[in-house]
C-alpha positions as CSV (number, residue, x, y, z in Angstrom):
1,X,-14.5,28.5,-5.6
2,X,-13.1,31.4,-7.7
3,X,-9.9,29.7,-9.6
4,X,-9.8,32.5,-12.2
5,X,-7.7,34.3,-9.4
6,X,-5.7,31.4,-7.9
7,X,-2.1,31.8,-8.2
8,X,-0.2,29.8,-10.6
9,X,1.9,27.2,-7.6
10,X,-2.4,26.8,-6.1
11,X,-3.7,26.0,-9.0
12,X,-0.9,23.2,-10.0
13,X,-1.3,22.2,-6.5
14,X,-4.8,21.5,-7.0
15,X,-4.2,20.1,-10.9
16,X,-2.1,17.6,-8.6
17,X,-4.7,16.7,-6.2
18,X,-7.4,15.8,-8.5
19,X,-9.5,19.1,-6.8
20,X,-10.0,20.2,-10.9
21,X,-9.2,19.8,-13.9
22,X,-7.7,21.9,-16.7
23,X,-10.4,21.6,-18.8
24,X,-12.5,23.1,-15.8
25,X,-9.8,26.1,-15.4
26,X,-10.0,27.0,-18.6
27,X,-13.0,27.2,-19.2
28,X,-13.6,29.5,-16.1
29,X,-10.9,31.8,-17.4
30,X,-12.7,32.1,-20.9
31,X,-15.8,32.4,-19.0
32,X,-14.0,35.4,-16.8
33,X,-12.9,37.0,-20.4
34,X,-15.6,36.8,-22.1
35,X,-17.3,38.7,-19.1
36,X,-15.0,41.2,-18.0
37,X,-12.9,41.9,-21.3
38,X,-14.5,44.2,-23.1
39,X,-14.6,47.2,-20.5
40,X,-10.5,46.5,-20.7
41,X,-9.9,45.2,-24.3
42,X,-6.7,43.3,-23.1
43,X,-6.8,39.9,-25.0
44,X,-6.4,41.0,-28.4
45,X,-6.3,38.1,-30.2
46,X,-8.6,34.8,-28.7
47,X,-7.6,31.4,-29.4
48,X,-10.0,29.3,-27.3
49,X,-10.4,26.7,-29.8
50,X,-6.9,25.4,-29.1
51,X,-6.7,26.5,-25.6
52,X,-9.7,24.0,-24.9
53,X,-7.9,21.2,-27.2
54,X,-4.9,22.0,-25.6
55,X,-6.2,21.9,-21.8
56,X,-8.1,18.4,-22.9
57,X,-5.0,16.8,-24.0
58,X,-3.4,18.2,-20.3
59,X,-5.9,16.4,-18.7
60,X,-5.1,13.5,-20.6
61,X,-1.9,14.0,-19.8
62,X,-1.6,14.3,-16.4
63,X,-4.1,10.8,-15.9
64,X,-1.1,9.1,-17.9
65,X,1.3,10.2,-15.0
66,X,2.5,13.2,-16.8
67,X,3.6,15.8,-14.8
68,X,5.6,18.9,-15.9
69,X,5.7,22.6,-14.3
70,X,2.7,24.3,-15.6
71,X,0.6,21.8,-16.9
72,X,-2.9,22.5,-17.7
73,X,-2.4,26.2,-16.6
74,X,-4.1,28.9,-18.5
75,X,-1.9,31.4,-19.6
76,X,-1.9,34.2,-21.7
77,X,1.1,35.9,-24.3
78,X,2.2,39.2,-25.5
79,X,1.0,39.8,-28.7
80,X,4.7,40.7,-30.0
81,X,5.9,37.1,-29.5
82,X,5.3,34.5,-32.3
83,X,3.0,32.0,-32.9
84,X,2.3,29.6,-35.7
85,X,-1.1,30.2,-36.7
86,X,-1.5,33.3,-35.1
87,X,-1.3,36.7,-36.0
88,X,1.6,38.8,-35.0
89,X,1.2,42.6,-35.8
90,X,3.0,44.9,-33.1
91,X,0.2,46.9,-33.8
92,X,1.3,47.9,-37.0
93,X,-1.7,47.8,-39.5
94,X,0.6,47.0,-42.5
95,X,0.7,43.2,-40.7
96,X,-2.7,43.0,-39.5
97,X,-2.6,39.7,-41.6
98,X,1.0,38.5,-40.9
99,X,1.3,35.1,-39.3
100,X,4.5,33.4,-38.5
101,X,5.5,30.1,-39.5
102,X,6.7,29.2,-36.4
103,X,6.3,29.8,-32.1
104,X,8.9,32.3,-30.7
105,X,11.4,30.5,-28.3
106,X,9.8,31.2,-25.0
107,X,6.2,30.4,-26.4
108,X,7.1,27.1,-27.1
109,X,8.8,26.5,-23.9
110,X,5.6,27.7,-22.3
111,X,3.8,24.6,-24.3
112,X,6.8,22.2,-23.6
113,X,6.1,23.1,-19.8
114,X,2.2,22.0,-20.3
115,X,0.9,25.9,-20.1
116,X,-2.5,26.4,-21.9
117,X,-2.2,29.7,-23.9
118,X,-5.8,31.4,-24.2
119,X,-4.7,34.0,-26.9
120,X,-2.5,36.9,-27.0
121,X,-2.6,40.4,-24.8
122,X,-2.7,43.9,-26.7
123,X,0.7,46.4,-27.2
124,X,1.4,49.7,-28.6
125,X,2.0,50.7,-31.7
126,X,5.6,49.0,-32.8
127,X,5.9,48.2,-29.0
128,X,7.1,52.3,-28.4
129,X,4.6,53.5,-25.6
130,X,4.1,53.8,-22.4
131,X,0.4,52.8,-23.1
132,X,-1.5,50.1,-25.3
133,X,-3.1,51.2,-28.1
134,X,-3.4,50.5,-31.7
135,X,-5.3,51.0,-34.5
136,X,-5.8,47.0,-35.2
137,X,-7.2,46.0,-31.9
138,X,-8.1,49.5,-29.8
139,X,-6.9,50.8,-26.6
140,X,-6.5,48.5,-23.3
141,X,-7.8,50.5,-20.0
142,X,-6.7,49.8,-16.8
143,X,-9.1,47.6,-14.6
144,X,-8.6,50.0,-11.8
145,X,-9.8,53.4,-13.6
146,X,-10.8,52.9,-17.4
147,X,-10.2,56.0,-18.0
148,X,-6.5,55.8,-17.6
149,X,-3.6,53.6,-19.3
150,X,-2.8,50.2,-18.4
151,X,1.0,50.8,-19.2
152,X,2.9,49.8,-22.0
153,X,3.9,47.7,-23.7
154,X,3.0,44.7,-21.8
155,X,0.1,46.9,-21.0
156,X,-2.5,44.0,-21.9
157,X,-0.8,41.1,-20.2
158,X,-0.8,43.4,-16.9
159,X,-4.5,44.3,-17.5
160,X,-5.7,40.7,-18.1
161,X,-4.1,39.2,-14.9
162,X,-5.3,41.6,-12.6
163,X,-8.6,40.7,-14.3
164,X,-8.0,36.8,-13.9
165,X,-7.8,36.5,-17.6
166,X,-4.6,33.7,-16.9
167,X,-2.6,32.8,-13.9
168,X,0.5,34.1,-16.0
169,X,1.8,35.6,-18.9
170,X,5.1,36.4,-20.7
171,X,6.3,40.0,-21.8
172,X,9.3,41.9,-22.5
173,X,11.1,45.1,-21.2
174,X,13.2,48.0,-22.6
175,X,11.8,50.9,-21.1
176,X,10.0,49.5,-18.5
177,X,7.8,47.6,-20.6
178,X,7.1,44.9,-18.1
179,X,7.5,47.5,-14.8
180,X,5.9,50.1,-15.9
181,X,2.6,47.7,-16.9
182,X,2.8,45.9,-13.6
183,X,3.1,48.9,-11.3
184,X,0.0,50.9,-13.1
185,X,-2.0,47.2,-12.5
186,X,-1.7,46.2,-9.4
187,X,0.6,43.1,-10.0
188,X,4.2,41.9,-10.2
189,X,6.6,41.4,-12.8
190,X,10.3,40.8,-13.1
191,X,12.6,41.9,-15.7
192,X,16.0,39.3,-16.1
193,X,19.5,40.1,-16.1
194,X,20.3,40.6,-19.5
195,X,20.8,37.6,-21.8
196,X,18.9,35.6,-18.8
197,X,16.5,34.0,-21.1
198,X,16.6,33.5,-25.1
199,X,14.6,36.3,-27.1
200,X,14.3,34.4,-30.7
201,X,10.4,35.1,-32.1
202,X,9.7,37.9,-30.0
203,X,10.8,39.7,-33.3
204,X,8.7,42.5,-35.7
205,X,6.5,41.3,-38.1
206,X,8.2,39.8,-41.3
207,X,11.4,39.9,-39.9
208,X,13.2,36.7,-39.6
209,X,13.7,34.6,-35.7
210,X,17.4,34.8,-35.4
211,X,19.2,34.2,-32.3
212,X,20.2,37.7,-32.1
213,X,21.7,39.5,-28.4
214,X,20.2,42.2,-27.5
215,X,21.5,45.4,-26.4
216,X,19.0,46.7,-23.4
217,X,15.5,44.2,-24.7
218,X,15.1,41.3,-22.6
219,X,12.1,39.1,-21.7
220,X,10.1,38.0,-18.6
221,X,7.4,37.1,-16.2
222,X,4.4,38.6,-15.2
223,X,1.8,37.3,-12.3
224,X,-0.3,37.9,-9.6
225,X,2.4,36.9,-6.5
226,X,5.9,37.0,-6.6
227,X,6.1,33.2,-5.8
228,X,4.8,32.9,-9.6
229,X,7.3,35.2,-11.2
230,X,10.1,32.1,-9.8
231,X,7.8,29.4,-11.1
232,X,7.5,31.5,-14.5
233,X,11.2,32.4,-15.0
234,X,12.1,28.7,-14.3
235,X,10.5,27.8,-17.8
236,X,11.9,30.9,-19.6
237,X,15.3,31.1,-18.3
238,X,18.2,29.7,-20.3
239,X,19.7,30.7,-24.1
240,X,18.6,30.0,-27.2
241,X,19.1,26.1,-28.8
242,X,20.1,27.5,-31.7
243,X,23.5,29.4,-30.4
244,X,26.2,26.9,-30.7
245,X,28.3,26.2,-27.3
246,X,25.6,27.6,-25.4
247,X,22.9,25.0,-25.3
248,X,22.8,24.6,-21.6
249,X,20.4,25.6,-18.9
250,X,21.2,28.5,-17.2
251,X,22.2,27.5,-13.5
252,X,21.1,30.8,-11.6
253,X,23.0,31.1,-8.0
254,X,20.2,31.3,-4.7
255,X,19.0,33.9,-3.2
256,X,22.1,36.3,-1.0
257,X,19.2,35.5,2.1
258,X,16.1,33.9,3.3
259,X,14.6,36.1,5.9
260,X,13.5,39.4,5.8
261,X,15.9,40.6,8.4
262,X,19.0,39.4,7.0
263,X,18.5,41.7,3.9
264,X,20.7,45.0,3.1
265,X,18.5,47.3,0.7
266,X,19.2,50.9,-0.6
267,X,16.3,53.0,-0.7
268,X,15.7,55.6,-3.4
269,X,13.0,57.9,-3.8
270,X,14.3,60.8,-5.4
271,X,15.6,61.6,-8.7
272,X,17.6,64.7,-10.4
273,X,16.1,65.2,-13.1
274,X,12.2,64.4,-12.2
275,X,10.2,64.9,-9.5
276,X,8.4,61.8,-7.7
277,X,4.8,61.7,-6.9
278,X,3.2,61.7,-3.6
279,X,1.6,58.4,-4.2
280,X,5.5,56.2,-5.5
281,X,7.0,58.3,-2.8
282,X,4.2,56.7,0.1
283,X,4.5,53.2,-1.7
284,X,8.1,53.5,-1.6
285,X,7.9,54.6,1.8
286,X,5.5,51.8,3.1
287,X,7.9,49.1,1.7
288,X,11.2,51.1,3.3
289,X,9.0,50.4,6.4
290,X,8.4,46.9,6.6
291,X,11.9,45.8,5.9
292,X,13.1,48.4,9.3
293,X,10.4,46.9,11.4
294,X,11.8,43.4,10.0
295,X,15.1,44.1,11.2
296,X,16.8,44.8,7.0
297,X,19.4,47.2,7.0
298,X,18.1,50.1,5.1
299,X,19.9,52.8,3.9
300,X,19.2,56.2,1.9
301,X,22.3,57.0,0.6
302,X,26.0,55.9,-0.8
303,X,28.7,56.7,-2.5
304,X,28.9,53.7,-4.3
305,X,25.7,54.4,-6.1
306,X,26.6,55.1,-9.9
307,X,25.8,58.7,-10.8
308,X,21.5,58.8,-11.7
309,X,21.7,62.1,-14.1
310,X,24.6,60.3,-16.1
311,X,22.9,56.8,-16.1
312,X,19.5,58.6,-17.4
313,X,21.5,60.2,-19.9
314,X,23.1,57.4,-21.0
315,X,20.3,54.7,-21.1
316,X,18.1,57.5,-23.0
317,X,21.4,57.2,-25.8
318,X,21.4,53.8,-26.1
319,X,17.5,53.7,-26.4
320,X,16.8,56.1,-29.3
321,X,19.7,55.0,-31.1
322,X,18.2,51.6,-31.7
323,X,15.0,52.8,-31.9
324,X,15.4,55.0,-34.5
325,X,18.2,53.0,-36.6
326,X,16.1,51.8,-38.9
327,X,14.2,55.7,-40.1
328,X,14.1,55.9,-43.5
329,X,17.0,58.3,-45.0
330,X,14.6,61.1,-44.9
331,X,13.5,61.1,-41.8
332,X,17.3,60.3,-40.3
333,X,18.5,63.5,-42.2
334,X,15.8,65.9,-40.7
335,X,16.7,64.7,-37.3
336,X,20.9,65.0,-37.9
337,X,19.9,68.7,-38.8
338,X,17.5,68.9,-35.9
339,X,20.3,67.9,-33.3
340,X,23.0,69.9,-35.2
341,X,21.0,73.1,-34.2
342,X,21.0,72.4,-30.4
343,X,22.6,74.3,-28.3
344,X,25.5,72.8,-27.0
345,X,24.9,73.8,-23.3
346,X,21.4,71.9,-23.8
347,X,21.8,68.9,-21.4
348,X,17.8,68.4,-21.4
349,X,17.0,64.2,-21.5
350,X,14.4,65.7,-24.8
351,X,18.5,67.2,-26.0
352,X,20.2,63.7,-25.2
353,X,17.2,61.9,-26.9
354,X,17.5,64.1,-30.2
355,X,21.5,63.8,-29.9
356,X,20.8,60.0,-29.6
357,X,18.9,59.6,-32.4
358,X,21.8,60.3,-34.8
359,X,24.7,58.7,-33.1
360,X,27.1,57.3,-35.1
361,X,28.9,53.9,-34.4
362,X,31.7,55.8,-32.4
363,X,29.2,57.8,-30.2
364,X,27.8,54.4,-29.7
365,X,31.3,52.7,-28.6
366,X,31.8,55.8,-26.5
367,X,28.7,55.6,-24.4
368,X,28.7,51.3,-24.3
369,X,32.3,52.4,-22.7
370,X,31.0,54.5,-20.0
371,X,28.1,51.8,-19.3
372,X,30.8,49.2,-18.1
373,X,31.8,51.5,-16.1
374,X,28.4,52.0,-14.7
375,X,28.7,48.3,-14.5
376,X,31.5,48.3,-12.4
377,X,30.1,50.6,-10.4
378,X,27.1,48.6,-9.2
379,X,29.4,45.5,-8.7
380,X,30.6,47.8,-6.2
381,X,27.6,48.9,-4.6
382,X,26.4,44.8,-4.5
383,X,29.4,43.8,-2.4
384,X,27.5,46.1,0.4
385,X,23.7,45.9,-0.4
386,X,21.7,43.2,-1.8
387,X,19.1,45.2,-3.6
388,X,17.9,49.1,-5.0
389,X,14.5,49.8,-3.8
390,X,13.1,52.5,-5.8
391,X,10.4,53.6,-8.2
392,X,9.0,52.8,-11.5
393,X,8.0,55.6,-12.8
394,X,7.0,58.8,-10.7
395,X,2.9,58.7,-11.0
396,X,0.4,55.6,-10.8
397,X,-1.2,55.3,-13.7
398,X,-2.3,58.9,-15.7
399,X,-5.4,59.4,-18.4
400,X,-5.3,57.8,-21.7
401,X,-3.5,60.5,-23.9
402,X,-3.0,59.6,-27.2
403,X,-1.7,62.6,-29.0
404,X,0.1,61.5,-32.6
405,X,2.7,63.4,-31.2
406,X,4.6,62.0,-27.8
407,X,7.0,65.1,-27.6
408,X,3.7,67.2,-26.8
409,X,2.7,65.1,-24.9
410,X,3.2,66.0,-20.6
411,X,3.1,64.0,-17.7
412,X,1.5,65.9,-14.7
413,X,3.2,64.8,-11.3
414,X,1.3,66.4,-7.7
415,X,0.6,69.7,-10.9
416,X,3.8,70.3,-12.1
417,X,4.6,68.7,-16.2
418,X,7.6,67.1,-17.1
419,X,7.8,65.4,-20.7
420,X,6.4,62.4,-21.2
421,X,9.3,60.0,-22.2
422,X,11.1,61.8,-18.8
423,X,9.4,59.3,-16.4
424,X,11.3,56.4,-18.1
425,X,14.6,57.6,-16.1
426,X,13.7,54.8,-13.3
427,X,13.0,52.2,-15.6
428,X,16.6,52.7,-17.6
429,X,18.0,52.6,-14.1
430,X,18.0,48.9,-14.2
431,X,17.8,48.0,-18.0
432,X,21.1,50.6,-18.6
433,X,23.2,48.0,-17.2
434,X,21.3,44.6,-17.8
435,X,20.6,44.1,-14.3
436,X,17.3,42.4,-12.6
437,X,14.4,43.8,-11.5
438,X,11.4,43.1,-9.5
439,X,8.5,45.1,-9.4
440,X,5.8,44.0,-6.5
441,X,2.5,46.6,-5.8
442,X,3.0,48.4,-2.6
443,X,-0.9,49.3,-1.9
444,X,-2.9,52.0,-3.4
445,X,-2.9,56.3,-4.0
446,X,-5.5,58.1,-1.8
447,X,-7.5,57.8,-5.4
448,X,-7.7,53.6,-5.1
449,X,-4.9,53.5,-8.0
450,X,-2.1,50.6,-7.6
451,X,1.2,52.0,-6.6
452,X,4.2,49.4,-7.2
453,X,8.1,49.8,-6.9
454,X,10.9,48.0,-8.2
455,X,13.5,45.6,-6.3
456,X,16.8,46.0,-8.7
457,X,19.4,43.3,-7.9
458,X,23.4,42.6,-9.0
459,X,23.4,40.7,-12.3
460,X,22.7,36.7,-12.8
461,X,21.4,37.4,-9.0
462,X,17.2,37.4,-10.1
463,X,16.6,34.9,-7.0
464,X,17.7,37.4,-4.5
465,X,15.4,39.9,-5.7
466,X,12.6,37.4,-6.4
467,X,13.0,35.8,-2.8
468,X,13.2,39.3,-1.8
469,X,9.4,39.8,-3.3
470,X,8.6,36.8,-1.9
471,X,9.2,38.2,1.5
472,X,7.7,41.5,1.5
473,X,4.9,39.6,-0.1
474,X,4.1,38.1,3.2
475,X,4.7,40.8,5.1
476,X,2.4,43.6,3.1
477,X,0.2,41.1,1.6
478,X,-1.0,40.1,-1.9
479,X,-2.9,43.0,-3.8
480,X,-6.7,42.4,-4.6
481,X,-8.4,41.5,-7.3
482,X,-9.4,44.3,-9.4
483,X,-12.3,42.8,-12.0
């Protein structure tokens, strides 16, 4: 029996039963790494030692009586998240020896549910690609077609579970970072409302863990079925202990519906300014599909859906701005004159990313002002629908490109180029706002690539957009196996 590709809810299921043991699991899944990993270089950082102590002590546990939601279940992490003993470098060689004194929030509430972590899962450089690579631990390929990207920057996590390398894992998402990874992999993902669950440890090397809020960052599940990502975000969900008033579980309302049918779901596949590929355009397509011959409502167009140009416009603001806020004076001062001399009929996204970089604190308050009003906007559309069904990003997964320099970089869709950081326009669709997001895989391009979209869903609503996985789950079936 092949458990390395169990999901998460089947392998608890047979913890339960007495059909294996963790110890068993997780040695299967270090086994499957040890194998597979080093044509896709996605666990960066081992720690079997404690994974097999750790998966000893479930067993124990469970023979007690013990029972709690993922014990004994290998898992895996992002690299960026904390963990005591560990090194946590972002990629950044200046930290390649930087280990935290303590786990980051969500890593220990993965221990406190009875997880086994095998090690950590590779990232871009300071977590700002679109692609893992790095020069402390190498580049992560896709399982599907080495010799193209596994996404970023959850790129690894993605790339080890469609490898078998963990039932789960935990990343995080600001431009797509856990989307983005999940669509180019063949697996599912789901990015919370904002604020959903705590963010404290999944913090840059040497800076402190504080219990900060985050404007657009937010972290999340990643699996192999949707029914997992529920299982997962159960654990993670809730805010940090350490804000006072607040240290209460998040009670999340159910799902709008629980049949296929019942379900009202805007469909978009086109976007003004960047084309979308043949391939998202079929998976989008094939998805649109099954929820007609289900009986969903399914619509193309309203007039309640928040302007797309603005929204790209805005979220590619608010991204650079915090990006960039901490350049050194230098470097800040060479961009200001950069964006001084653009012409001021230039409303290209490269423009309102340059314009971004040197906002100041009113620009700032300006566009956060016209994002509530995007807010309100989708409150609006939600009264009518119960979720956006629309890409990811325009391509699957492209060749590894690692120019030093992203702006040269291009991004062919069906021959035309568009610059690189353009295809992220989907992504802020959803993280703009703070609303959820689901991505599930859809099938495969004519070239065997994955092809995945994204469910997006009103805010504090992630179990109708989760259930709404679920569903289409059953109804297209579960991707394969790609190691």
């Amino acid at each position: 029996m092949e458990w390395n590709f169990r999901s998460a809810g089947e392998l608890a299921a047979a913890l339960r039963a007495g059909e294996v043991s963790s110890v068993e699991l997780t040695d299967a899944a270090i086994a499957g790494i040890e194998r597979d990993d080093g044509a896709i270089n996605a666990i960066c950082v081992p720690d079997f030692d404690r994974a097999r102590v750790a998966a000893r002590d479930a067993d124990r546990a469970r023979a007690r009586g013990t029972d709690r939601p993922l014990l004994g279940i290998p898992v895996t992490v992002k690299e960026s998240y904390n963990m005591a003993g560990m090194p946590t470098t972002w990629g950044m060689p200046q930290y390649r020896n930087f280990e935290p004194p303590e786990d980051a929030v969500q890593v220990s509430r993965l221990k406190a549910a009875g997880a086994v972590v095998l090690g950590k899962t590779n990232v871009p450089l300071g977590l700002q690609d679109i692609q893992s690579f790095n020069q402390i631990y190498g580049t992560t390929n896709n399982p599907w077609d080495t010799s193209r990207t596994s996404g970023g920057s959850s790129g690894g996590s993605a790339a080890a579970l469609a490898c078998g390398f963990g039932a789960l894992s935990i990343g995080s998402d600001l431009a797509g970072s856990l989307r983005t990874p999940a669509h180019f992999c063949g697996i599912h993902a789901h990015k919370p409302t904002l604020g959903l669950a705590a963010i404290r440890g999944m913090t840059p090397p040497s800076a402190p863990a504080l219990p900060t809020e985050a404007d657009l960052a937010v972290v999340g599940p990643m699996a192999r079925t949707a029914g997992d990502l529920s299982l997962l975000l159960d654990v993670m969900a809730g805010p940090d202990p350490l804000t006072l008033g607040l240290a209460h579980q998040v009670t999340l309302p159910p799902a709008r519906h629980e049949t296929l049918g019942d379900f009202r779901v805007l469909v978009l596949d086109e976007h003004p300014l960047i084309a979308t590929g043949t391939a998202v355009r079929a998976g989008v397509n094939r998805v649109a599909d099954a929820l007609v011959a289900d009986g969903a409502r399914v619509e193309r167009h309203s007039p309640l859906l928040p302007d797309l140009a603005e929204a790209a416009s805005l979220y590619m603001r608010l991204l650079v701005s915090g990006t960039v806020a901490r350049f050194p004076v230098e470097g800040y001062e060479q961009l200001r004159d950069r964006a001084a001399g653009l012409n001021p009929h230039d409303h290209s996204l490269d423009a309102t990313r340059l314009r971004g970089m040197v906002s100041s604190h009113r620009d700032w308050l300006e566009v956060t002002n016209r994002r509530e009003i995007h807010r309100h906007g989708w409150r609006q559309l939600f009264a009518g629908f119960d979720a956006v069904l629309c890409p990811i990003t325009p391509t699957p997964a492209f060749p590894h490109d690692h120019n030093p320099d992203p702006l040269q970089r291009r991004l062919d869709i069906d021959g035309a180029e568009y610059p690189y950081f353009d295809q992220l326009v989907w992504a802020g669709l959803a993280t703009m706002p703070g609303l959820p997001a689901t991505a599930i895989p859809t099938g495969r391009s004519p070239e065997g690539l994955p092809v995945g979209v994204q469910l997006i869903g009103p805010m504090f609503e992630d179990r109708t957009t989760l259930r709404l996985a679920e569903l289409l789950e059953q109804r297209i079936g579960a991707p394969p196996a790609a190691c």
